[in-house]
C-alpha positions in Angstrom: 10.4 -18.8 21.6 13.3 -20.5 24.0 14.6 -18.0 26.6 16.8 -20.5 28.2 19.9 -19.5 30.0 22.0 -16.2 28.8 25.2 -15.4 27.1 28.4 -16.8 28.4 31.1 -15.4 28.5 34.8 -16.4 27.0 36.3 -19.4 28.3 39.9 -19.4 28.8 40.0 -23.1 29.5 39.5 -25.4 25.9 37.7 -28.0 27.2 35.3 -25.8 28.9 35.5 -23.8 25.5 34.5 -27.0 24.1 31.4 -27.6 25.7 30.2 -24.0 25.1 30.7 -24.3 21.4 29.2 -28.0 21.3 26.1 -26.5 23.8 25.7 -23.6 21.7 25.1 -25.2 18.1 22.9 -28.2 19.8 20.7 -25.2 20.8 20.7 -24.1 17.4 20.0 -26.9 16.0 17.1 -27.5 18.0 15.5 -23.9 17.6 16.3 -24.7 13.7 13.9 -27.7 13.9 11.1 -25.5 15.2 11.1 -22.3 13.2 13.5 -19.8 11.9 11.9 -17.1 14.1 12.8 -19.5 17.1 16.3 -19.9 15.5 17.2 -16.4 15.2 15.5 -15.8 18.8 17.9 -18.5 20.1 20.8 -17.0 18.8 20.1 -13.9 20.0 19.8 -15.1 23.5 23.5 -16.9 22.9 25.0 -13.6 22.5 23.5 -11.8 24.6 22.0 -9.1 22.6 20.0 -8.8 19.4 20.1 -10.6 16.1 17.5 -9.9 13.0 17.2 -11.1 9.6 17.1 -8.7 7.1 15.7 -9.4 3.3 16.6 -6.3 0.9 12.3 -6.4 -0.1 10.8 -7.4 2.8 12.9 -5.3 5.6 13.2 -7.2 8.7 11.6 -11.2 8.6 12.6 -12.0 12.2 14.2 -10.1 14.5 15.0 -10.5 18.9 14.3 -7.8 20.2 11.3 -6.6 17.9 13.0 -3.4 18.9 16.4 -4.2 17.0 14.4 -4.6 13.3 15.0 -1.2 12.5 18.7 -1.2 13.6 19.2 -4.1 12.3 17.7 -3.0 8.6 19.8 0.0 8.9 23.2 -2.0 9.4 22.4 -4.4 6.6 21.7 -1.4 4.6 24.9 0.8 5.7 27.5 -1.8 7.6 30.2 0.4 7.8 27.8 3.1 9.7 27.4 -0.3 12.4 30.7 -1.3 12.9 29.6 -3.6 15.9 27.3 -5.4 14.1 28.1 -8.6 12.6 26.6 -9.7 9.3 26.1 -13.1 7.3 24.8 -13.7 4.1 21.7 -16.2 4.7 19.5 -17.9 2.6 19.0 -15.2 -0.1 19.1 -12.7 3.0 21.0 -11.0 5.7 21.8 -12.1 9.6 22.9 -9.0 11.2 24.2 -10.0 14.9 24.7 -7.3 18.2 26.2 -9.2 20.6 26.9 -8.3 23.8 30.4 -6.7 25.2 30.7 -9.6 27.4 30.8 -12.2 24.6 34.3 -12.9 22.5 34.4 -12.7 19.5 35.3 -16.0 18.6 31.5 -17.2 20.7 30.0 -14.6 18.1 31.6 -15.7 14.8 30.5 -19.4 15.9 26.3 -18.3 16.4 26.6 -16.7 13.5 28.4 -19.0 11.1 26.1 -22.0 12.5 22.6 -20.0 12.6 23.8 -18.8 8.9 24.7 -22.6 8.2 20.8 -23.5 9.4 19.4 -20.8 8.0 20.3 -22.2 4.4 19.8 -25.8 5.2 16.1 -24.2 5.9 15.9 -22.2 3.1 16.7 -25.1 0.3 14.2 -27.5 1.9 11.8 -24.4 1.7 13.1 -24.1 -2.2 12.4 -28.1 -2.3 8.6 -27.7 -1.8 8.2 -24.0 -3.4 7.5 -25.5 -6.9 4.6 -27.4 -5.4 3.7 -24.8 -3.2 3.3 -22.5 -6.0 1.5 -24.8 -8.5 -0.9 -25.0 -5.2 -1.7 -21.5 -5.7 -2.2 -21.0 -9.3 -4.8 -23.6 -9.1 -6.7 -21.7 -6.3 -6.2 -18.5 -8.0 -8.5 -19.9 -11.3 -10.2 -21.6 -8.8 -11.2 -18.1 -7.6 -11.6 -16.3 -10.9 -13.9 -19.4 -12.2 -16.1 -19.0 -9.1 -15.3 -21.7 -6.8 -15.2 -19.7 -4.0 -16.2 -22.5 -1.7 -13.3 -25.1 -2.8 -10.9 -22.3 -2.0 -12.1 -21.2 1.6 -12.6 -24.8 2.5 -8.8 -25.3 1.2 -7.6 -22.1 3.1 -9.5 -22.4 6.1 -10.8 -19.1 5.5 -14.2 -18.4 6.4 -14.2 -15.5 8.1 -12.3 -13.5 4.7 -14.7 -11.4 3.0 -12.8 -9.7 1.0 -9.8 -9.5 -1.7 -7.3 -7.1 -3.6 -5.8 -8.1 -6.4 -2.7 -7.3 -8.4 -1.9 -7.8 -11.8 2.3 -6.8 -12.3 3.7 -7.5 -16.2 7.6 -7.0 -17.2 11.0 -8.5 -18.1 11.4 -11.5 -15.6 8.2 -12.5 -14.2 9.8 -15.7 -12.6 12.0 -14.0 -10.9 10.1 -11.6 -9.5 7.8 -14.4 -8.4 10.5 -15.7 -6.6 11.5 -12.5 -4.9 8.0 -11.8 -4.0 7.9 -15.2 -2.5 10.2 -15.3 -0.4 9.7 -11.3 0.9 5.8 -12.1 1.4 6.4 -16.0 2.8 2.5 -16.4 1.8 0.2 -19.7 3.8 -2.3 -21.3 3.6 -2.7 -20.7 6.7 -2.7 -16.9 6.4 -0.7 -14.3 8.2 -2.5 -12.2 10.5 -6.3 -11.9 9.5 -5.4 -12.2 6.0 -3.7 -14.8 3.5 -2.2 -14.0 0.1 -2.2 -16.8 -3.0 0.6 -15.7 -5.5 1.0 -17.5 -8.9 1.7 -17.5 -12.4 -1.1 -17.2 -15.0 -1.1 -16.3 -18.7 2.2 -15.1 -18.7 1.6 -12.4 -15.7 2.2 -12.5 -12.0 -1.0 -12.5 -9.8 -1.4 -11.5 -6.6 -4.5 -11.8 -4.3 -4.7 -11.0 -1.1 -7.8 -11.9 1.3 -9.1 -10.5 4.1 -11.9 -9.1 6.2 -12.0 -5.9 4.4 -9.2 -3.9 4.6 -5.3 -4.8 3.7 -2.7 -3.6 6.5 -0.4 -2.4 3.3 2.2 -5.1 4.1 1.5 -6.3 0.2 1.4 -3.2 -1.3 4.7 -2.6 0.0 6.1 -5.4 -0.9 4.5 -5.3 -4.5 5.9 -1.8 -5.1 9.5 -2.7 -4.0 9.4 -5.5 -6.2 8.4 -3.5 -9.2 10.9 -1.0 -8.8 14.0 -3.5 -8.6 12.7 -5.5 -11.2 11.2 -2.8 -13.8 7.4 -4.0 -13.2 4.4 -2.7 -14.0 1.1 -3.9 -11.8 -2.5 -2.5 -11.7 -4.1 -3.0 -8.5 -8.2 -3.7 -7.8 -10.0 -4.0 -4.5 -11.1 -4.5 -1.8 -13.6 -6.0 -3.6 -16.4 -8.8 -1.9 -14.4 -11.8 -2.6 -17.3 -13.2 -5.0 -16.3 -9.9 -7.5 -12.7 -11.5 -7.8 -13.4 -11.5 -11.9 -14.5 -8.0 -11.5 -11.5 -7.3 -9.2 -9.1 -9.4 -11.7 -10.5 -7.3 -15.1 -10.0 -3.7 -13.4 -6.8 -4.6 -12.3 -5.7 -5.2 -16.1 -7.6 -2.1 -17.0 -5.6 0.0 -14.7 -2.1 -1.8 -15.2 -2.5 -0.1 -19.1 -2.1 3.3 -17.0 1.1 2.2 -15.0 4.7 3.7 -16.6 8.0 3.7 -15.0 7.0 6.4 -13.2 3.7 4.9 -11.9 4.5 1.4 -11.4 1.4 0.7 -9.3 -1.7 2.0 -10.6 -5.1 1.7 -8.6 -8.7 1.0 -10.4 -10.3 2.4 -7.7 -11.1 6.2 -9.9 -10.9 4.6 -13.4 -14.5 4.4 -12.5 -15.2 7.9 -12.4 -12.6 8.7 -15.4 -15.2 6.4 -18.3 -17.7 9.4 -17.2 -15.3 12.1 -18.0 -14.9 13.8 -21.3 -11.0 12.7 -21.9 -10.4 15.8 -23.8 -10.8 18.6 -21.5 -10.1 16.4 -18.7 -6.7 15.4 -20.1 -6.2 18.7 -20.6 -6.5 20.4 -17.5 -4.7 17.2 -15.8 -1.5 18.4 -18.1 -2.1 21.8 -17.2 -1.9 21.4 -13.7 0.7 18.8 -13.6 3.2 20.9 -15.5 5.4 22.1 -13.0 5.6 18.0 -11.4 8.8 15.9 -12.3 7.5 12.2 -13.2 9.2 11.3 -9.2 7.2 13.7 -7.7 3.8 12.8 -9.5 4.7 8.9 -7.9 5.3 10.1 -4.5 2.0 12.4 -4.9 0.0 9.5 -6.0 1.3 7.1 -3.0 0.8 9.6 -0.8 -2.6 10.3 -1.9 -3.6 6.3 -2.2 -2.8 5.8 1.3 -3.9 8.3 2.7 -1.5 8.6 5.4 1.9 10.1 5.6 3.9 7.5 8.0 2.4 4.4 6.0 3.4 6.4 2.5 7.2 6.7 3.8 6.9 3.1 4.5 5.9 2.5 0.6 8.3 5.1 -0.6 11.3 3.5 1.6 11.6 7.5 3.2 11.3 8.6 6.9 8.2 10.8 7.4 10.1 14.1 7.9 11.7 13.4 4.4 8.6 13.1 3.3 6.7 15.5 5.0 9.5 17.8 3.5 9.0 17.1 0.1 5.2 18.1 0.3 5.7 21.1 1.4 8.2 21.9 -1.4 5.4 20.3 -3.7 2.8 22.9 -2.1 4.9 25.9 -3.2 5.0 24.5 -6.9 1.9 23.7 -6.9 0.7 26.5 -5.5 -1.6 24.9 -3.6 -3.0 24.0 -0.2 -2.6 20.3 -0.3 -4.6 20.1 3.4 -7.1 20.9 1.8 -9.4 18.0 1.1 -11.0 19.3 -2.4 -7.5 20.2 -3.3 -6.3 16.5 -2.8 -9.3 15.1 -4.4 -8.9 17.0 -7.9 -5.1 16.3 -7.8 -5.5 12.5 -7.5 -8.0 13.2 -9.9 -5.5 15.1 -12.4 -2.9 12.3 -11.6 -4.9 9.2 -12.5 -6.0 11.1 -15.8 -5.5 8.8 -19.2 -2.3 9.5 -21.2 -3.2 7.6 -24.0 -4.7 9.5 -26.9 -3.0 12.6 -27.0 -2.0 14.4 -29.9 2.0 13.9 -31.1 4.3 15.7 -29.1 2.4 15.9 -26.0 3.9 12.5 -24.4 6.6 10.2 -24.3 7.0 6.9 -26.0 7.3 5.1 -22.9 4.0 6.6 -21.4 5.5 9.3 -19.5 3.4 12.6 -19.7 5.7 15.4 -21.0 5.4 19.5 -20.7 2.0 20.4 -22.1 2.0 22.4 -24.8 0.6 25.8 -25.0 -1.9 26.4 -28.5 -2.3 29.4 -30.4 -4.0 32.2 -28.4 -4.9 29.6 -25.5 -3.5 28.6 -22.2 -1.5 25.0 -20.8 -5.1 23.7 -20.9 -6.5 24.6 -23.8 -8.7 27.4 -22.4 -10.8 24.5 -20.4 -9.0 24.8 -17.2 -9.6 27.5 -14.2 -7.2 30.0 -14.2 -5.9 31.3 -11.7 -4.2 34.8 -11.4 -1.2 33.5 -12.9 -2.9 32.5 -15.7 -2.7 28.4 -15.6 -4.5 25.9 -14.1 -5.3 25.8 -10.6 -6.2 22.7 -8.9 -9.0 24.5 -6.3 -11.0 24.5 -9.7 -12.2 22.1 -12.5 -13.2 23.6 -15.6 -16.2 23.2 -17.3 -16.7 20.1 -19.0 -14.8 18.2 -16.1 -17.3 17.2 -13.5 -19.6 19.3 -14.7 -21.7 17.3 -17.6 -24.5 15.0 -17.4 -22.6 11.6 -17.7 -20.7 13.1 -14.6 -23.9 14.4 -13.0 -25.7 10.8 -13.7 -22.5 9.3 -12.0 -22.2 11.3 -8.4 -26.1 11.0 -8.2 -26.1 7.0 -9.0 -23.5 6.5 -6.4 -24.4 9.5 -3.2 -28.1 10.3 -4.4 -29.9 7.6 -2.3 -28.4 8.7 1.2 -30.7 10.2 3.4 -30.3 13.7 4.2 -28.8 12.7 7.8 -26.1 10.4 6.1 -25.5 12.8 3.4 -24.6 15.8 5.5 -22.3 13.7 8.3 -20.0 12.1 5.1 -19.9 15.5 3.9 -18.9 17.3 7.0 -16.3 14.0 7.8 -15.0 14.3 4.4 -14.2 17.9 5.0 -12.3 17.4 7.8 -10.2 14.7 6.5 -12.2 11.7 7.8 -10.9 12.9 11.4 -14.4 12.1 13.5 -13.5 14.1 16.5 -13.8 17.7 14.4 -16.7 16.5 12.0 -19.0 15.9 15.4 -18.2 19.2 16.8 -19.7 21.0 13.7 -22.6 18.6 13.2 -23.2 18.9 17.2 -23.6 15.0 17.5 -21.7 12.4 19.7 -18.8 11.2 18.2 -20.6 7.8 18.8 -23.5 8.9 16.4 -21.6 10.0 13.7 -19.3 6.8 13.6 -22.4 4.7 13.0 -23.8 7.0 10.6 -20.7 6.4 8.7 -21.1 2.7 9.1 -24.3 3.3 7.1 -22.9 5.1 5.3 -20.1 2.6 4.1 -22.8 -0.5 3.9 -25.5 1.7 2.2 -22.6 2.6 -0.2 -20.8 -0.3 -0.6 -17.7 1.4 -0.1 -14.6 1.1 1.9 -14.2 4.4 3.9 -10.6 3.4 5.2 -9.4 3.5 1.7 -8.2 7.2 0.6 -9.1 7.4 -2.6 -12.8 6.2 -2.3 -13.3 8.8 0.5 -11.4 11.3 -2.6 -14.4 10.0 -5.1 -17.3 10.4 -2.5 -16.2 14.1 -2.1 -16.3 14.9 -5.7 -19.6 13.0 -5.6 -21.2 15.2 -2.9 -19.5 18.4 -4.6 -21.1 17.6 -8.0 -24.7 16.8 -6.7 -24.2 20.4 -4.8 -26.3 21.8 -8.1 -28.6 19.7 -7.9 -30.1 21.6 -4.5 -28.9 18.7 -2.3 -26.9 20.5 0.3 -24.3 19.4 2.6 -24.5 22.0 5.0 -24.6 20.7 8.6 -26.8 23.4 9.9 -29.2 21.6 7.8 -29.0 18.4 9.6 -32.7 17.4 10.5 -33.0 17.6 14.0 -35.6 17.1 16.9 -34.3 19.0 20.1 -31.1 19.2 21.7 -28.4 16.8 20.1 -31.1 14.0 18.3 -32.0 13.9 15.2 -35.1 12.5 13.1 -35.9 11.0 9.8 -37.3 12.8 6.8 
């Protein structure tokens, strides 16, 4: 990006004036040519201070400093609260300008009006080759779901993506939406750092796949769920998935979309594996029981918070700060009356929250999908008589009921997916599960390196053919482990077969 020369200040003489104004907008011009992240950093340089462009989906596209993104989100959000800022509609988003005390006003109004001015001239020749661009990526996307994975990574240049998550997102508008989630995602063909997104249009739904090398940085999920929310979406997400599953990927993403209501606008596919081997009646059940006390806004903030795993990167999804969030939890805990640190505690509640809503007797849900108030039979608890109770009398989320995870289907399920593990593996994903995937803690108790255990887990993950980094896997490998506990395969670390001092040997 240009760095050349620094803000001047005002002029007093016109012709000098002159030159500064003609100066200034040739420099523009010139940064325009090259890029609009060179553009914006040019006029930040003219002023002296920092300039941003802010798109009400996608936060902050470009912004000099990097610094000034959030300050510059803020003032396009709340202007009056940034008085000094200056702001100019631009190509479908917002130039928010801090210049410097030593530049006039009149210097200011003239950066912004021409960098707005460029901005658009660059945004309709981007409009002028957007209907090409897009018919560019339908093709590759039923390229991908026919199987021609070859033609598309040759296309892409992507050899080294493995991987892909896919969205599925069905409502009112789907062309708009398409073009707002253009523009906020600004997808490649050249990808955008280690991973490259193909959007299109098929059958009448918007489709979104992202590739990469295995694990998504959650700048599309974001984006995904904003766009949903303004424009009353509702998506089903699948993945990662090896990029040859993409039909797999593409099927369980429509699957789980079925589950998505205004409350849940983004559903993952990721447990509607587990939920086939569940019996939906006391499962369903239970789920109502325990959810009771839950508004549908907090069962969507519970869910994203659950999903990804990760309390800063869930306030980025739910547009809160992390105290905010972090507040709201602990108001949850208390109505929930439970100890959401607790890893078997999060794993049943994402477990209650995913469960089906369809099939349940009048009067026990909305029209629109929305789970209501359970209702209470004759002589029988919230649940029926299935769930736990606890003290109080109602559900409690430490404890499934029988008939939950406790059945043969269920049984056949956890030992399919955990049973082949060797007793070394089994016990250090089972001691790393309990301590919330945090490494440090699990090789204390196990009395290995920290070393050892993270390439156990790498086993673990390949033996598996699971992602570990993704929440709610590590959420389905701990109900795993917990059901095969009756079957006399223990977890406990004290267990772990060992040969002298810290080592370790087969059996």
């Amino acid at each position: 990006m240009s760095t050349r020369g620094t803000a001047e200040p005002f002029e007093a003489d016109p012709s000098r004036a002159r030159e500064l104004r003609e100066a200034a907008t040739v420099r523009l011009m010139r940064a325009a040519t090259r890029s609009g992240a060179h553009l914006i950093s040019e006029a930040a340089t003219l002023i002296g201070g920092s300039a941003v462009l802010a798109d009400p989906i996608a936060g902050a596209v470009y912004s000099t400093p990097a610094v000034a993104a959030a300050t510059g989100v803020q003032a396009a959000a709340h202007p009056r609260d940034h008085p000094h800022h200056v702001l100019r509609p631009a190509a479908g988003a917002l130039l928010v300008l801090h210049p410097s005390s030593a530049v006039s006003a009149e210097h200011t109004d003239l950066v912004a009006a021409t960098t707005a001015a460029l901005l658009e001239v660059r945004g309709q020749r981007a409009a002028e080759l957007r209907a090409e661009q897009m018919r560019l990526h339908s093709a590759l996307l039923r390229l991908l779901l026919g199987g021609h994975l070859t033609a598309v990574t040759n296309t892409l240049g992507a050899d080294g993506l493995t991987h892909v998550t896919v969205y599925r997102l069905t409502g009112p508008d789907i062309p708009t939406a398409h073009q707002v989630l253009w523009r906020a995602a600004r997808p490649t063909l050249a990808g955008h750092g280690g991973s490259c997104v193909l959007i299109g249009e098929l059958d009448g739904e918007l489709l979104v796949a992202e590739l990469h090398c295995g694990r998504d940085d959650g700048r599309i999920l974001r984006l995904v769920s904003r766009v949903g929310e303004r424009h009353h979406l509702l998506a089903g997400l699948a993945g990662p998935l090896p990029l040859a599953e993409m039909p797999t990927a593409h099927a369980e993403a429509a699957a789980a979309r079925h589950n998505a209501t205004p409350a849940h606008r983004v559903v993952p596919a990721d447990a509607a594996f587990l939920a086939r081997f569940l019996e939906p009646g006391s499962y369903s059940r239970w789920a109502r029981a325990v959810l009771t006390p839950l508004a549908p806004e907090h069962r969507h903030l519970l869910l994203v918070w659950l999903r990804t795993g990760s309390t800063p990167r869930a306030a980025a999804t739910l547009g809160l700060s992390p105290g905010t969030l972090r507040s709201r939890l602990r108001e949850l805990t208390a109505l929930l009356d439970a100890d959401l640190d607790d890893v078997t505690v999060r794993a049943h509640l994402l477990l209650a929250l995913r469960a089906p809503v369809s099939g349940e007797s009048p009067g026990t849900g909305h029209a629109d999908g929305q789970e209501g108030p359970a209702r209470t039979p004759p002589g029988g608890d919230a649940a029926g008589g299935d769930a736990a109770d606890g003290p109080s009398g109602r559900a409690r989320l430490e404890t499934l009921p029988p008939g939950v995870l406790d059945t043969a289907p269920a049984l056949a399920w956890a030992t399919g997916l955990v049973g082949g593990l060797e007793p070394r593996l089994r016990i250090a994903l089972a001691c790393w599960l309990r301590h919330r995937a945090r490494t440090a803690p699990a090789a204390a108790e196990l009395h290995v390196h920290r070393t050892t255990l993270t390439v156990w887990l790498a086993q673990c993950a390949e033996r598996l053919d699971r992602n570990l980094d993704d929440a709610a896997v590590r959420a389905e490998l701990h109900l795993a482990l917990r059901t095969t506990e009756a079957t006399g395969a223990g977890d406990d670390p004290r267990t772990l077969p060992r040969r002298g001092g810290r080592t370790y040997r087969r059996v």
